[in-house]
C-alpha positions, 0 to 999 in steps of 0.5 A: 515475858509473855505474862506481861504481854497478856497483862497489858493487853488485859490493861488495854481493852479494860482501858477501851472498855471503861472510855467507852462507857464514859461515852455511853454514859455522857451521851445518854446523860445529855440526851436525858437533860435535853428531854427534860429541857424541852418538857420544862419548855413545853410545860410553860407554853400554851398547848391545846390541852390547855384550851380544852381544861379552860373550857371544860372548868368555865363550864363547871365554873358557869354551872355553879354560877348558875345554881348558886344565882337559882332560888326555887323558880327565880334566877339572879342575873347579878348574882350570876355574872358577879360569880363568874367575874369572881372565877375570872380573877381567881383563874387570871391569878393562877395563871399569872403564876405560871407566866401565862395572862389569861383574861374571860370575856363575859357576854349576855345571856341568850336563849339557847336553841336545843342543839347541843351547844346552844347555838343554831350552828351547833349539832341539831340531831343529837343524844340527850342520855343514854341508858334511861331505865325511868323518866321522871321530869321532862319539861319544854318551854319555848318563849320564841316559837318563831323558831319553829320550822313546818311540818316537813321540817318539825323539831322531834324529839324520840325515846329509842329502845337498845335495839335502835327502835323508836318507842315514843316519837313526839314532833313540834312545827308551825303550820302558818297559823298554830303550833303543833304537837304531834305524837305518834301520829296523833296531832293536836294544837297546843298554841297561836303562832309566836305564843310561848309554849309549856309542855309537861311531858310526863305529866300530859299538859297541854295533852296526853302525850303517851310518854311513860306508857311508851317507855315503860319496861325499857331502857333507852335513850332520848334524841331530838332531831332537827333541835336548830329549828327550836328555841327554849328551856328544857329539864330532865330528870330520872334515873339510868338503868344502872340505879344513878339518878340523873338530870340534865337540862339548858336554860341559857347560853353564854358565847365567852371569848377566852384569851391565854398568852405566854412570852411565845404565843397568844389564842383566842377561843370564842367558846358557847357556854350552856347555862346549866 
């Protein structure tokens, strides 16, 4: 009789064991499907992520298009803009698959300040490269001079070694009645005021500019400051101090208004665009 007693209670708490794993289980199942609910959920709504992978592939899209319209010296407006509206269309298809209505409203090209997006709004002191081991390219052109602040405001442009010091200074103003280049100390007049400006940096057109002298046997990086008070084209070209080739340059800029919508939101973004 008391075998029997021990049995059932055995019986019993297997019965309590196995209910409450049941529990266990169904609530961890449920707890599983409602996560997945809500990633599926949140897979079909715009997120911020989206915006930012929009923007940085209408860049790369935009670069494209502007080295596929470049023929040597010669730029293609059509052909630029009628590659852009190409992405447009392949884009607006890859999200209607996904239930999203995407539309990018292209504007003119405009010249670009020196800043880092282009625009007079955007960020004036700012890191070109980095890690620079040898410059061999390194052009300004400037068609609106206007632009130009004076001496107490100039647009500078700096070669700084990793120690944080200066090795090369050049800065650009208008003193009311001719442009201005002034290289370390050394000033000299390149232009009239609203004349359009070429400057070959490494190669000493319009005047020596000291710059590879200066920068020789150092690895550093180029900054402009007060980059909203110019306007123009700039390239770039050489090579980082671990053996990679590099280029960077602006020659336009582009304000684009992308617009996404899902059955529960919609964003416009008005994004500057740098031609390259």
């Amino acid at each position: 009789m008391k075998h029997c007693d021990e049995s059932g209670q055995i019986l019993l708490l297997a019965a309590f064991a196995i209910g409450f794993m049941i529990v266990i289980s169904t609530v961890m199942l449920n707890n599983i499907i409602y996560a997945s609910n809500m990633a599926s959920e949140s897979s079909n709504d715009i997120n911020h992520f989206e915006i930012s992978n929009i923007a940085q592939i209408t860049q790369d899209a935009s670069n494209a298009a502007y080295y596929n319209a470049t023929t040597g010296n010669q730029f293609e407006n059509d052909v630029y803009f009628n590659y852009l509206e190409t992405y447009s269309q392949e884009i607006s298809t890859l999200y209607a698959y996904r239930g999203f209505s995407f539309s990018l409203g292209n504007s003119t090209l405009n010249d670009a300040y020196f800043t880092k997006n282009g625009l007079i709004t955007g960020r004036s002191n700012w890191t070109i490269i980095d890690n620079i081991d040898h410059t061999n390219k390194f052009t300004i052109e400037m068609g609106d001079t206007s632009k130009l602040s004076n001496l107490s405001d100039p647009f500078e442009i700096h070669a700084i070694n990793q120690s944080g010091v200066p090795i090369w200074k050049m800065k650009l103003y208008d003193d009311g009645s001719n442009i201005n280049v002034s290289v370390d100390d050394q000033t000299h007049t390149i232009g009239t005021s609203n004349s359009s400006i070429y400057l070959n940096i490494i190669n000493n057109t319009p005047k020596d500019f000291h710059f590879a002298t200066s920068t020789a046997s150092e690895t550093y990086r180029i900054d402009y400051f007060n980059s909203s008070n110019a306007m123009g084209l700039y390239s770039i070209t050489g090579t980082l101090s671990d053996g990679r080739d590099f280029s960077r340059e602006r020659y336009k800029v582009i304000n684009t208004t992308i617009s996404i919508a899902s059955s529960k939101n919609m964003i416009n973004v008005s994004l500057p665009i740098t031609v390259p």
